[in-house]
MIZATOR-517744 format. One record per residue: residue number from 0; residue in one letter; x, y, z of N, C-alpha, C, O in turn. Coordinates in steps of 0.1 Angstrom, whole numbers, padded with zeros to 4 digits. Atoms other than C-alpha are relative to their C-alpha. Layout:
! residues N
    i  aa     nu     nv     nw    cau    cav    caw     cu     cv     cw     ou     ov     ow
  NUM   A      X      Y      Z      X      Y      Z      X      Y      Z      X      Y      Z
...
//
This chain:
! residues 272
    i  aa     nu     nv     nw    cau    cav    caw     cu     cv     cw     ou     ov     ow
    0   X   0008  -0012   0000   0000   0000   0000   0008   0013   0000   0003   0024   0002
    1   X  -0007  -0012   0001   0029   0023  -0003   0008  -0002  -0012   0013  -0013  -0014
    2   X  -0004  -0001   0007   0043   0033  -0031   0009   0013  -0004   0005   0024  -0001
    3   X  -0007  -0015   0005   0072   0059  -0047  -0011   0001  -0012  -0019  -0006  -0018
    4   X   0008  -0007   0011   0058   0082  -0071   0007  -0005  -0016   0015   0001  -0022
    5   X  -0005   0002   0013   0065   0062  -0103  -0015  -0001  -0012  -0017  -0001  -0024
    6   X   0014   0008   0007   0029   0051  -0111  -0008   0012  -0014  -0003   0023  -0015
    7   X   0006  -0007   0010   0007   0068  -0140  -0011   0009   0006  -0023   0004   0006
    8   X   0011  -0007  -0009  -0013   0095  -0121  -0012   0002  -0010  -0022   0006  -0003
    9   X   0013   0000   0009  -0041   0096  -0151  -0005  -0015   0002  -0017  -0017   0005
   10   X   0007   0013  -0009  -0044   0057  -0141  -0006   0001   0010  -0018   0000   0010
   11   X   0005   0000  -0012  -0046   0061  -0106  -0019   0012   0001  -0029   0011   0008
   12   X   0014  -0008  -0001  -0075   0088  -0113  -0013  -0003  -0004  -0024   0002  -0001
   13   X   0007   0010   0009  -0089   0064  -0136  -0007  -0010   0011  -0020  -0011   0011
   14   X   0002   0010  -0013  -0092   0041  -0108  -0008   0002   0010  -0016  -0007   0012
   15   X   0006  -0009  -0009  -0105   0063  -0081  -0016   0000  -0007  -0026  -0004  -0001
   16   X   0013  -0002   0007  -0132   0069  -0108  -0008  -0013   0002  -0020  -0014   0004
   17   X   0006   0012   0007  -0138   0035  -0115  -0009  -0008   0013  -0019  -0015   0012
   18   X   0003   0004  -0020  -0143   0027  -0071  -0013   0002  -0001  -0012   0014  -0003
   19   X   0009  -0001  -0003  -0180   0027  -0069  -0001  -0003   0015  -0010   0003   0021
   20   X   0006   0004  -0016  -0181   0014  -0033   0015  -0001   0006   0025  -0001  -0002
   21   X  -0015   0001  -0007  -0151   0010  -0006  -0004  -0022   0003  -0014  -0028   0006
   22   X   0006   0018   0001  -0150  -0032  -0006   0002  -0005   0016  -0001  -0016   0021
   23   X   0002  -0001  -0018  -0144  -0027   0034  -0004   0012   0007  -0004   0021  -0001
   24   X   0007  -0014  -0004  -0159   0004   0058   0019   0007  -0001   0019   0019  -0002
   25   X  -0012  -0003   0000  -0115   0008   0058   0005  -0004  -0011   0002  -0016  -0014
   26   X  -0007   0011   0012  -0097   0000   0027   0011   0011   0001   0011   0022   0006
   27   X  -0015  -0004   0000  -0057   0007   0021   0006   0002  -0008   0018   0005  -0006
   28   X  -0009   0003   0012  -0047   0004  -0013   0012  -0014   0000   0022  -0015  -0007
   29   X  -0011   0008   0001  -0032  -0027  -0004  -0004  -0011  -0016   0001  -0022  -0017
   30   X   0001   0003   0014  -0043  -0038  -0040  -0008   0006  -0008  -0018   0010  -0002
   31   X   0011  -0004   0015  -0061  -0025  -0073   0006   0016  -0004   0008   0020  -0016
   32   X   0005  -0016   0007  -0057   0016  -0070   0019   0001   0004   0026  -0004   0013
   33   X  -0020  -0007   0002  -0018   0030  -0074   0000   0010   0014  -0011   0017   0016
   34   X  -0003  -0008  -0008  -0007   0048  -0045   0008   0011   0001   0019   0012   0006
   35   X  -0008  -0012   0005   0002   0082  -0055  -0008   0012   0000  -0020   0013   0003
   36   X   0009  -0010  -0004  -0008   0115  -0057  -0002   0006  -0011   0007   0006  -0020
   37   X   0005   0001   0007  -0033   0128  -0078  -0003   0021  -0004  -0010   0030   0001
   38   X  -0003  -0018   0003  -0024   0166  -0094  -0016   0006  -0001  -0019   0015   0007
   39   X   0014  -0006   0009  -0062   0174  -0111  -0009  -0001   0015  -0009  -0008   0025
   40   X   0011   0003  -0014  -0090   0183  -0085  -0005  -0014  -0003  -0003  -0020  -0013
   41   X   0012   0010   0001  -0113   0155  -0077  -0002  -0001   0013   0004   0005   0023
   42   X   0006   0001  -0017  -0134   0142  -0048  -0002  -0018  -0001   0000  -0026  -0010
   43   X   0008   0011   0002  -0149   0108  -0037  -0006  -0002   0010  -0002   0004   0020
   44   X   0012   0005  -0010  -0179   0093  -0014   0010   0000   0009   0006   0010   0017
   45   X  -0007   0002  -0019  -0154   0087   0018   0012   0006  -0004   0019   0007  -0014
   46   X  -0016  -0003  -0007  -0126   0100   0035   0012  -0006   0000   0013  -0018   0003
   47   X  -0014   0006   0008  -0089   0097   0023   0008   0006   0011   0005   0018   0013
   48   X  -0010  -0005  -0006  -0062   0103   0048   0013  -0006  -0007   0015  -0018  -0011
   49   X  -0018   0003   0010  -0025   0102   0031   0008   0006   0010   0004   0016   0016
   50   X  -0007  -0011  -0002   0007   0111   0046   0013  -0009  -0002   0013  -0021  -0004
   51   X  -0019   0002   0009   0047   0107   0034   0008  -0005   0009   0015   0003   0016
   52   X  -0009   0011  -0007   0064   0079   0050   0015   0012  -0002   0020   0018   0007
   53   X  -0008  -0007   0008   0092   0098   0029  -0002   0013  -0006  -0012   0013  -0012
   54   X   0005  -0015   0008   0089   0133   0015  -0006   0009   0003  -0003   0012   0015
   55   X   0013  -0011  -0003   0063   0160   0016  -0010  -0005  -0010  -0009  -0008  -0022
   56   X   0015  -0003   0008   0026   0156   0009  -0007   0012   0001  -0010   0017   0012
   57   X   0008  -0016   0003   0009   0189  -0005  -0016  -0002   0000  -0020  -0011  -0008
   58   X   0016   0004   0007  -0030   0189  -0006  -0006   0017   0000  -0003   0026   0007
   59   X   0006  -0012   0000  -0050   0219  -0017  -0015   0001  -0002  -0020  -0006  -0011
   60   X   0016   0000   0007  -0089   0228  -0020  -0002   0014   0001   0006   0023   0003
   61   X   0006  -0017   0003  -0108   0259  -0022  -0001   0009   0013  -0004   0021   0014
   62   X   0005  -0006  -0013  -0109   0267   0016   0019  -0001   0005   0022   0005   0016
   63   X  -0014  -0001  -0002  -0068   0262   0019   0009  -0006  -0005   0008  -0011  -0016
   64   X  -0011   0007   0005  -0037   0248   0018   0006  -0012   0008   0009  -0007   0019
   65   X  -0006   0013  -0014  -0022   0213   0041   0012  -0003  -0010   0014  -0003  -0023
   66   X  -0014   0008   0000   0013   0200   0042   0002  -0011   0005  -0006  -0011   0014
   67   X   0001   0007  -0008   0022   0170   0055   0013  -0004   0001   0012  -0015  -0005
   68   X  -0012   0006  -0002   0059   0161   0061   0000  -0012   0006  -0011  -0017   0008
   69   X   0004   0015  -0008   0069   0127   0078  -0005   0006   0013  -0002   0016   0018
   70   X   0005   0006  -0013   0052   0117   0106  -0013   0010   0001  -0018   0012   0012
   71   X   0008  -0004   0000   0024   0138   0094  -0014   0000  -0006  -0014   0011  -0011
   72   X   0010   0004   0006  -0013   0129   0080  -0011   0012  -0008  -0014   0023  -0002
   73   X   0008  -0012   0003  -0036   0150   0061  -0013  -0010  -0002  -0013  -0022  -0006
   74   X   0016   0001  -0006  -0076   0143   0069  -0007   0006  -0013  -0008   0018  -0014
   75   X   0006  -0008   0014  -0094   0150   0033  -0016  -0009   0004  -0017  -0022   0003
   76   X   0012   0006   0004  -0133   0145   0039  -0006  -0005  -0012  -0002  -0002  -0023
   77   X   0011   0006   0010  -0157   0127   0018  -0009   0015  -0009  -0017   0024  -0004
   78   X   0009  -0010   0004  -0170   0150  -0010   0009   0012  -0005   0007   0020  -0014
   79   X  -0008  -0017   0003  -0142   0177  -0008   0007  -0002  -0015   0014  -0012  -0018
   80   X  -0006  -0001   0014  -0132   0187  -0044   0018   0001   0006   0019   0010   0015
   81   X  -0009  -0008  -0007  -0091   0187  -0036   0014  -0012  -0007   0012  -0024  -0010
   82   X  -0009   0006   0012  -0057   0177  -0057   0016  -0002   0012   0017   0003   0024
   83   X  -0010   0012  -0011  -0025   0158  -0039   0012   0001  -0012   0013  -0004  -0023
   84   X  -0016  -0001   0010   0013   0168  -0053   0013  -0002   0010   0015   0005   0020
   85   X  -0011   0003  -0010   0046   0153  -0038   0010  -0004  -0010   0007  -0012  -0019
   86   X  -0010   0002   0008   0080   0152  -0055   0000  -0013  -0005  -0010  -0020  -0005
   87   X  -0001   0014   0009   0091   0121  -0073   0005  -0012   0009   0002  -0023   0007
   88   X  -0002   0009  -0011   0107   0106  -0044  -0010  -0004   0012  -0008  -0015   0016
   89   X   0010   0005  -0010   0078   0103  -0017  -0001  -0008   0003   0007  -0016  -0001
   90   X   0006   0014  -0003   0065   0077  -0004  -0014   0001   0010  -0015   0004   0022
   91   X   0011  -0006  -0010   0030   0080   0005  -0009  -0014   0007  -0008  -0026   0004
   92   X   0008   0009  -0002   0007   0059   0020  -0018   0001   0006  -0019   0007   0018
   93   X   0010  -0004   0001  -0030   0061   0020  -0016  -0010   0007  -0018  -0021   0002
   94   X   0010   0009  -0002  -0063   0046   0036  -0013   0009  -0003  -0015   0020   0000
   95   X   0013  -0013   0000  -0098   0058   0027  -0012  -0010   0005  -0014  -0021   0000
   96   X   0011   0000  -0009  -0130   0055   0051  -0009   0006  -0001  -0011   0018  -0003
   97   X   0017  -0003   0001  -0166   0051   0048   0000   0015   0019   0004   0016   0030
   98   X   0003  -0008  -0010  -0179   0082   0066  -0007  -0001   0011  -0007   0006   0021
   99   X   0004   0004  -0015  -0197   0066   0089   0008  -0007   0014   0002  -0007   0025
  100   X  -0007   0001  -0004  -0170   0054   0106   0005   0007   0013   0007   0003   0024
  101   X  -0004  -0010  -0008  -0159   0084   0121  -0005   0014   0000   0001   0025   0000
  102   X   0003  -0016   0000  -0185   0110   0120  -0002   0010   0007  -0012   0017   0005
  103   X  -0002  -0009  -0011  -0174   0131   0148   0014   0005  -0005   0022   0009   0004
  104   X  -0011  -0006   0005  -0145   0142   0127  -0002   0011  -0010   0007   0019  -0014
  105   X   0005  -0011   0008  -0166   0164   0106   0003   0002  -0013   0007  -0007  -0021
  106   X  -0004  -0003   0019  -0160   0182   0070   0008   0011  -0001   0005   0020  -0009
  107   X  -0011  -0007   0000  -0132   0201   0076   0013  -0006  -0003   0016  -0013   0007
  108   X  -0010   0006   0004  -0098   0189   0059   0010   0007   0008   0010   0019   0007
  109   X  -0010  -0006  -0002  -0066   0194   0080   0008  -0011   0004   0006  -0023   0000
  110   X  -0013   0011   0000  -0035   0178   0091   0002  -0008   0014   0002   0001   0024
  111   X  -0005   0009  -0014  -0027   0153   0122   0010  -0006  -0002   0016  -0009  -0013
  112   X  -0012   0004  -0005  -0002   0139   0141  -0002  -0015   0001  -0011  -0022   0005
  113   X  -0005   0017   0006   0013   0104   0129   0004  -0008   0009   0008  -0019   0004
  114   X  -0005   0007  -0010   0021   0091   0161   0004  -0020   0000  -0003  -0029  -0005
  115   X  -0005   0011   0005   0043   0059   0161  -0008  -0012   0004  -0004  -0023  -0001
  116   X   0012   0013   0002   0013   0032   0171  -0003   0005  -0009   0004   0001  -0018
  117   X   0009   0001   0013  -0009   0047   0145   0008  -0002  -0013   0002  -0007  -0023
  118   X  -0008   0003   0013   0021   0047   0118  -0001  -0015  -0002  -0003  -0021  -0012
  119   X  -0001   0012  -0001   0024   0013   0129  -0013  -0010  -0005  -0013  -0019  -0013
  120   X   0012   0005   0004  -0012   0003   0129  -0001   0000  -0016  -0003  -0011  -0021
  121   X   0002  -0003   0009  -0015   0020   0093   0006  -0009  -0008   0001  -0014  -0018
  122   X  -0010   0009   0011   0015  -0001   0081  -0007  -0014   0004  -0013  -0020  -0006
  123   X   0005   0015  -0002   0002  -0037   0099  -0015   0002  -0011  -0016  -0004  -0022
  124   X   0009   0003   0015  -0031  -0028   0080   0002  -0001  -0013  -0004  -0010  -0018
  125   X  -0003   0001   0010  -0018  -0023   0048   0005  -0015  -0005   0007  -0017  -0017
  126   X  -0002   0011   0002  -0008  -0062   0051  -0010  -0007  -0001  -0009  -0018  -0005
  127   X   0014   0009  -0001  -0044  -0074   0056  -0004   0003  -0017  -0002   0011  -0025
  128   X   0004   0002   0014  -0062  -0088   0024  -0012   0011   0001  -0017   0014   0012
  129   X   0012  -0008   0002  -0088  -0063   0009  -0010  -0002   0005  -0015   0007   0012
  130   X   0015   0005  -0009  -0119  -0083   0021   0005  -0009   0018   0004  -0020   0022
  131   X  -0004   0009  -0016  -0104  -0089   0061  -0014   0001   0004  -0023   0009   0002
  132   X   0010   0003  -0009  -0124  -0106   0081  -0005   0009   0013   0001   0008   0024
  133   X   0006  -0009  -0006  -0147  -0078   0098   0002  -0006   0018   0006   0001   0027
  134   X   0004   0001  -0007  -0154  -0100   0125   0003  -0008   0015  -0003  -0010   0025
  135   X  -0014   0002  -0007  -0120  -0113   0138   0006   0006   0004   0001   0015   0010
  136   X  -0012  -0004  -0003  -0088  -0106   0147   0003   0012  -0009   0007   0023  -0004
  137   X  -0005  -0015   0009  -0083  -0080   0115  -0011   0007   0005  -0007   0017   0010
  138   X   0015  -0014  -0005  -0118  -0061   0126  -0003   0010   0005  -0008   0021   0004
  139   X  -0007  -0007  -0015  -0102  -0057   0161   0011   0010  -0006   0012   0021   0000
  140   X  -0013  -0006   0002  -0070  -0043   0145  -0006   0015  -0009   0001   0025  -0009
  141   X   0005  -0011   0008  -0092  -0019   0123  -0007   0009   0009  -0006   0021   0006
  142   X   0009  -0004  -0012  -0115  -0010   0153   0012   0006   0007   0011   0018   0005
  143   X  -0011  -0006  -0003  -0081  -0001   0171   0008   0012  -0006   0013   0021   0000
  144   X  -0001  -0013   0011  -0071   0022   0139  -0007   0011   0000  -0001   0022   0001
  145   X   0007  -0009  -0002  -0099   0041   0141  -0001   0008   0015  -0003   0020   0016
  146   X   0003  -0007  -0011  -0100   0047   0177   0015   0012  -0003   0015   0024  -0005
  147   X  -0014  -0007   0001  -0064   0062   0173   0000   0011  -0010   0005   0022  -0006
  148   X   0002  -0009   0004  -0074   0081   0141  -0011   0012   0011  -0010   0024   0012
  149   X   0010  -0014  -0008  -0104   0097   0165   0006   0010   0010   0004   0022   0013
  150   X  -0012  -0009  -0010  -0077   0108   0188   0010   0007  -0003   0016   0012   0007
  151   X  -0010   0001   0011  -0053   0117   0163   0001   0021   0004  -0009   0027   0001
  152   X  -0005  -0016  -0003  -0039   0158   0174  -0001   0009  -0012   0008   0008  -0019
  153   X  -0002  -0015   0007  -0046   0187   0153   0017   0002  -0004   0027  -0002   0002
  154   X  -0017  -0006  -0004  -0012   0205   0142  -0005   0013  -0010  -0013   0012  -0019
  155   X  -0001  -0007   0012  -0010   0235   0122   0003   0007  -0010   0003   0019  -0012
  156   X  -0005  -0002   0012   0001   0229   0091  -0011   0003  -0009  -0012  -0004  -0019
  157   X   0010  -0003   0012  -0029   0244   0071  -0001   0015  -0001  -0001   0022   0008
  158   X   0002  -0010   0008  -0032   0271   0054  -0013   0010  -0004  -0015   0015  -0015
  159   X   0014  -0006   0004  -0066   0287   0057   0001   0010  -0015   0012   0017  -0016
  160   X   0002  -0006   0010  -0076   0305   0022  -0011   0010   0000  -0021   0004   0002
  161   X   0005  -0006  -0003  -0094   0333   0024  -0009   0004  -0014  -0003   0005  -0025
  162   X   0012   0000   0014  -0130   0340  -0003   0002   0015  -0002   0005   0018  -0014
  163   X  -0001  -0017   0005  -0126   0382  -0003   0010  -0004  -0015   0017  -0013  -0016
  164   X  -0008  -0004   0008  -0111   0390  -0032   0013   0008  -0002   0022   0006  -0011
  165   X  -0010  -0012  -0006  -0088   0420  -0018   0009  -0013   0000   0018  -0016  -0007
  166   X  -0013   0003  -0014  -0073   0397   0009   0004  -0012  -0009   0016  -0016  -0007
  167   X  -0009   0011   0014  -0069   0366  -0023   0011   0010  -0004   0022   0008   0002
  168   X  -0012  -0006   0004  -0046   0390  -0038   0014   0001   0007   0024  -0002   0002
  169   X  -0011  -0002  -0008  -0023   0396  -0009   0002  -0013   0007   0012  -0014   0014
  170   X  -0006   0012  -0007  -0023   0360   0003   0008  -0004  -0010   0019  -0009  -0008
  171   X  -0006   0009   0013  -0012   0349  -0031   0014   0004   0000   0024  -0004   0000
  172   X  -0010  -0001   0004   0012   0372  -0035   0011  -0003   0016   0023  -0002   0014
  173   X  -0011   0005  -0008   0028   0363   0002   0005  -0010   0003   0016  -0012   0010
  174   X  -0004   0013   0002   0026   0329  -0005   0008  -0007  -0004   0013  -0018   0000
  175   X  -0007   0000   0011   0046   0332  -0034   0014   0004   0001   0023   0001  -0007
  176   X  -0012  -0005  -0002   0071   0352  -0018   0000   0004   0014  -0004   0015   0018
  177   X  -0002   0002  -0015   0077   0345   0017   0009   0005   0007   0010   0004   0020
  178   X  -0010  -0004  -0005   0108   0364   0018  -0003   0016   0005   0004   0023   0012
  179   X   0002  -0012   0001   0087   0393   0014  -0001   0009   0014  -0007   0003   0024
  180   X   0004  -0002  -0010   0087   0422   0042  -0007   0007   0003  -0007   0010   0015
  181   X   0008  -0009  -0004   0060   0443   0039  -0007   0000   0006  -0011  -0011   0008
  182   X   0009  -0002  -0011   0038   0453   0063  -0011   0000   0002  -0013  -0008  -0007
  183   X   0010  -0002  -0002   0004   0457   0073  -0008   0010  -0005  -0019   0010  -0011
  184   X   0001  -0018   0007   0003   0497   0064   0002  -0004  -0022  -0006   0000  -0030
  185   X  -0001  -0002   0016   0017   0488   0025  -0008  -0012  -0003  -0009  -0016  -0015
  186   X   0012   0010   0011  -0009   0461   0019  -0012   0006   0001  -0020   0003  -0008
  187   X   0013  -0010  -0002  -0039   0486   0032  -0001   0009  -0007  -0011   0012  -0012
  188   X   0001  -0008   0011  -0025   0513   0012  -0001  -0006  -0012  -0013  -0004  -0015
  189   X  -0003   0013   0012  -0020   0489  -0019  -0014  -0001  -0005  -0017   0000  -0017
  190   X   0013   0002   0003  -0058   0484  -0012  -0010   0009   0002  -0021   0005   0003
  191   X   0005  -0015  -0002  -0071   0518  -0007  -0007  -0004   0013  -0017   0002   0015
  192   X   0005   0001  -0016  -0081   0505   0029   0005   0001   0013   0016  -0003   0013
  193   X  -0004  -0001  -0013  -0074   0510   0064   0008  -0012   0010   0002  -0022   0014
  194   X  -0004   0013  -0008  -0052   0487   0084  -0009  -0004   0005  -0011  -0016   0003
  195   X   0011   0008  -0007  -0079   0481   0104  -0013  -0011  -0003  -0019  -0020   0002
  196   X   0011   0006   0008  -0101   0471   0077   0012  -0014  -0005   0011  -0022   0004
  197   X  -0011   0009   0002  -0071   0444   0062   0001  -0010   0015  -0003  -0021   0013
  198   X  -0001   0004  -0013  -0065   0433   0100  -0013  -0007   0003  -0012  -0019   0008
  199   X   0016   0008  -0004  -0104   0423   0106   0000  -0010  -0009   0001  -0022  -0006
  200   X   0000   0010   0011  -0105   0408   0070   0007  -0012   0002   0001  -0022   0000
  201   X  -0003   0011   0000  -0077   0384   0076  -0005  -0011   0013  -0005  -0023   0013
  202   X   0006   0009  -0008  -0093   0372   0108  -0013  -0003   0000  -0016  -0015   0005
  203   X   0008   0005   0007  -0125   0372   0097   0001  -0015  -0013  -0005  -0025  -0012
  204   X   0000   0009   0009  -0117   0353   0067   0007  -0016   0002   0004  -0027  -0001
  205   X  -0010   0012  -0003  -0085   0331   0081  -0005  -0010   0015  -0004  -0022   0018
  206   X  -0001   0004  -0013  -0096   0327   0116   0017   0003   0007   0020   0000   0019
  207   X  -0011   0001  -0006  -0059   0337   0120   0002   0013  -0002  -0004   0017  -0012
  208   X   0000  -0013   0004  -0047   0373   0123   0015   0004  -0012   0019  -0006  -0018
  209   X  -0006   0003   0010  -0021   0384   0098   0012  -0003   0002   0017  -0008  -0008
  210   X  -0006   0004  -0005   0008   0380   0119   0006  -0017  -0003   0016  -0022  -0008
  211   X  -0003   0015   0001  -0001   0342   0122   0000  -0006  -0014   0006  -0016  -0017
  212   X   0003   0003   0012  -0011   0340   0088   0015  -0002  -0010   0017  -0013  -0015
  213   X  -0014  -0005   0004   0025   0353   0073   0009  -0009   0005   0018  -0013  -0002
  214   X  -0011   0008  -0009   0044   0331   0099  -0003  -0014  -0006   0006  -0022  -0011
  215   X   0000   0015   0005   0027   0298   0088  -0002  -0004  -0012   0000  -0016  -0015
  216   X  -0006   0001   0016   0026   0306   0047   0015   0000   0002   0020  -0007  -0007
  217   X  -0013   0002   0002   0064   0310   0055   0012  -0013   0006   0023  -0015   0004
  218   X  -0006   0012  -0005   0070   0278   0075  -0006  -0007  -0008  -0001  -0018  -0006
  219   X   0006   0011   0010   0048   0259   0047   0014   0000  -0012   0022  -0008  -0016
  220   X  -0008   0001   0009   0067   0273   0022   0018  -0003   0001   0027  -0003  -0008
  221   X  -0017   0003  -0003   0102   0264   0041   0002  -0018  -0005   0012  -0023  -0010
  222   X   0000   0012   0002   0090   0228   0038   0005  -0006  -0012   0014  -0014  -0010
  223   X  -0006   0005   0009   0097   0220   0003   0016   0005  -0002   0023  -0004  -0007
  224   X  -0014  -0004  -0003   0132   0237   0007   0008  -0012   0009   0018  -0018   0006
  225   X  -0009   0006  -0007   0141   0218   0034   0001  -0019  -0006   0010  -0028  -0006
  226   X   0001   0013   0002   0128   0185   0022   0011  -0003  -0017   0015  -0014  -0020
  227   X  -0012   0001   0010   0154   0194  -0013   0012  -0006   0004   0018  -0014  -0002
  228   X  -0010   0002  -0006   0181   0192   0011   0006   0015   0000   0018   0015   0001
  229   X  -0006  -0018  -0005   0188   0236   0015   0003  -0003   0013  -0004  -0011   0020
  230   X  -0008  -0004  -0015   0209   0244   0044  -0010   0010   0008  -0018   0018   0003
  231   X   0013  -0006  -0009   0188   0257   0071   0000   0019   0000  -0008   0028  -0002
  232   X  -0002  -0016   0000   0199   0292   0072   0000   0004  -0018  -0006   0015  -0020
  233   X   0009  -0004   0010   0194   0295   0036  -0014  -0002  -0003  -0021   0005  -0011
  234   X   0018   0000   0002   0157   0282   0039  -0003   0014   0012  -0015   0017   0012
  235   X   0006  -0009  -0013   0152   0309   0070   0007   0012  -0009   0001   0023  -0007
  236   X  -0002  -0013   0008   0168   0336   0048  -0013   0003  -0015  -0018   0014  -0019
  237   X   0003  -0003   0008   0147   0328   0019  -0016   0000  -0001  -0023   0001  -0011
  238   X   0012  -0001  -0002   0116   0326   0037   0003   0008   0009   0002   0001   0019
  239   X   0005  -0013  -0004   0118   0359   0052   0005   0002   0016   0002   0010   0025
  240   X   0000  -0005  -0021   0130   0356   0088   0018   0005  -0004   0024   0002  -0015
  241   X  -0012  -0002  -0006   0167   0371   0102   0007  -0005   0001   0018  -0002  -0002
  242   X  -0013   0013  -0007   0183   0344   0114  -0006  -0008   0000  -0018  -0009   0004
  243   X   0004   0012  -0006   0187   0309   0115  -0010  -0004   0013  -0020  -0012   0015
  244   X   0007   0002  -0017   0177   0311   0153  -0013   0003  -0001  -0021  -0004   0004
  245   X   0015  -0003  -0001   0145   0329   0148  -0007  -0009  -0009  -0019  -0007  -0008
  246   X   0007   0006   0012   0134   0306   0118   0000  -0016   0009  -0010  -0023   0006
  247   X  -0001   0013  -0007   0142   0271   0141  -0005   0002   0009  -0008  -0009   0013
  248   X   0005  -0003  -0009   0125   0286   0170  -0017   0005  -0005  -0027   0002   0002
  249   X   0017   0002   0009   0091   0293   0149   0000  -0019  -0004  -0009  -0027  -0001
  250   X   0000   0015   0010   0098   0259   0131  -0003  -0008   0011  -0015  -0013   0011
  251   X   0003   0010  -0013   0101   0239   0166  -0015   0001   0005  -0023  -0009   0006
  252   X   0012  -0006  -0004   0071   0259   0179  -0010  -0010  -0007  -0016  -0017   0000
  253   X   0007   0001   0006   0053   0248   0153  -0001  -0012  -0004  -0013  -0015  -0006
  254   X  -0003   0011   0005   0063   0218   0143   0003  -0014   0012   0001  -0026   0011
  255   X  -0001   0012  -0009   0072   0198   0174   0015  -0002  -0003   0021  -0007   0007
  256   X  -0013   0005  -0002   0109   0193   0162   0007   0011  -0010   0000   0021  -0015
  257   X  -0009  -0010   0006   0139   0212   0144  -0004  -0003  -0017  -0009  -0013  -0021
  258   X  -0004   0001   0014   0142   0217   0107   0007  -0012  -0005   0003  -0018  -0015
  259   X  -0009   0009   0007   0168   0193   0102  -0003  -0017   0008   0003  -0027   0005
  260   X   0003   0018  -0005   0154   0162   0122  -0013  -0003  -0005  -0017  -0014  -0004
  261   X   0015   0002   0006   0119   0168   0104   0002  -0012  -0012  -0006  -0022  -0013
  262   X   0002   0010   0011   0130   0149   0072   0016  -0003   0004   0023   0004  -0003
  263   X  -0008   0009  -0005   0159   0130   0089  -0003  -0014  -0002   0002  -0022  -0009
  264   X   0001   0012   0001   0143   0103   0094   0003  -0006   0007   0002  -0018   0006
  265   X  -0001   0006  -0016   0151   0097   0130  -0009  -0003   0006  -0017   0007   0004
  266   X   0013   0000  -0015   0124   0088   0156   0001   0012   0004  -0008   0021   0003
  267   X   0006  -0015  -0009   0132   0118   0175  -0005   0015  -0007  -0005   0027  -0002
  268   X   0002  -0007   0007   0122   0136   0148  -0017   0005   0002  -0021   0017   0001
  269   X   0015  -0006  -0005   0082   0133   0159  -0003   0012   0010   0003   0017   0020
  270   X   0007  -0016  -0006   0061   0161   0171   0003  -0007   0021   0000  -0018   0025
  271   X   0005   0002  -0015   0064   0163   0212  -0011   0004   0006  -0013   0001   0018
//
């Protein structure tokens, strides 16, 4: 059920299409559909959680942006239109769930923490045959999965996306350029409006004010840098902060571990 990104992503989408039903309330990809990520929107009846044993997983929909580094999961409900991009090396791995399952998890897409039973759980399922026995020993082990997804920590790596139109323009363009330093004052002037008016907007719209907003487009966008292999102090120069120290000290914050143990590949690399 895990696969590098070598597979034919117009297959796999092919595939997806072709799923009329999930052939368990859990299924894994441990046979039929390619395990990979799928650039073009789309949606499907149940919930897809993916996250990069190896790499970075990107997901995006109309309401934001999610990241998922190792030891990270991204949560895509049932229904949501939303497209999945991860370098060529990845390695993702993926299970998708009937919504009844778990519907105290709602319809909101964001990212959770991979903790090393549930990594583990995810991988022992991915060895069970497609049709496991519900009512056994595998049922129990799936019943155990789920409780652990229900528990499963927020983190955040998302990206709220904002519907104004104004405040689209200025997320785009800080998204795009993370090194950038302007201010609060030159994006209000910019928009013939009042700091105050800009300042409401992004928390109206983000739920986050613009502060937080700026800080976690600039640690998203550190991620594919660092997952290249850039030296840390050039990823914290070229996303906008001072210094190494202040860019590892947001990153920790935020992340649970340093820049450079994130895609290590150590254990002590997970979130604390």
């Amino acid at each position: 059920m895990d696969h590098r990104q070598k597979d034919n992503p117009d297959a796999g989408f092919a595939a997806l299409k072709a799923l009329r039903a999930l052939p368990r309330p859990v299924y894994g990809h441990a046979a039929g559909l390619p395990n990979h990520a799928i650039g073009q929107r789309h949606s499907h009846p149940w919930v897809q959680l993916s996250y990069a044993v190896e790499g970075l997983l990107q997901v995006t929909t109309a309401a934001g942006r999610y990241a998922a580094p190792p030891l990270f999961a991204v949560w895509i409900p049932a229904g949501m239109p939303h497209a999945v991009r991860c370098a060529s090396n990845t390695e993702i791995r993926s299970l998708y769930i009937a919504s009844a399952m778990l519907p105290a998890q709602g319809a909101a897409c964001r990212v959770l923490v991979v903790t090393p039973l549930l990594r583990e759980l995810v991988r022992a399922f991915g060895e069970l045959p497609v049709e496991y026995d519900e009512g056994g020993p595998e049922g129990r082990l799936v019943a155990v999965l789920l409780d652990q997804l229900a528990a499963a920590r927020e983190i955040g790596l998302t990206l709220p996306w904002p519907a104004d139109r104004r405040l689209r323009k200025v997320c785009v363009y800080l998204h795009k350029n993370p090194e950038c330093r302007k201010g609060l004052y030159d994006f209000s002037t910019q928009l013939g409006v009042s700091e105050k008016t800009v300042s409401r907007l992004f928390l109206q719209e983000t739920g986050l004010t613009f502060r937080l907003w700026r800080q976690r487009s600039r640690l998203l966008a550190s991620l594919p840098l660092l997952e290249q292999g850039m030296r840390v102090t050039d990823v914290a120069l070229s996303c906008g902060y001072e210094s190494m120290s202040a860019f590892t000290a947001a990153f920790r914050e935020q992340m649970g571990a340093t820049p450079r143990a994130l895609f290590s590949g150590r254990e002590e690399a997970g979130p604390e």
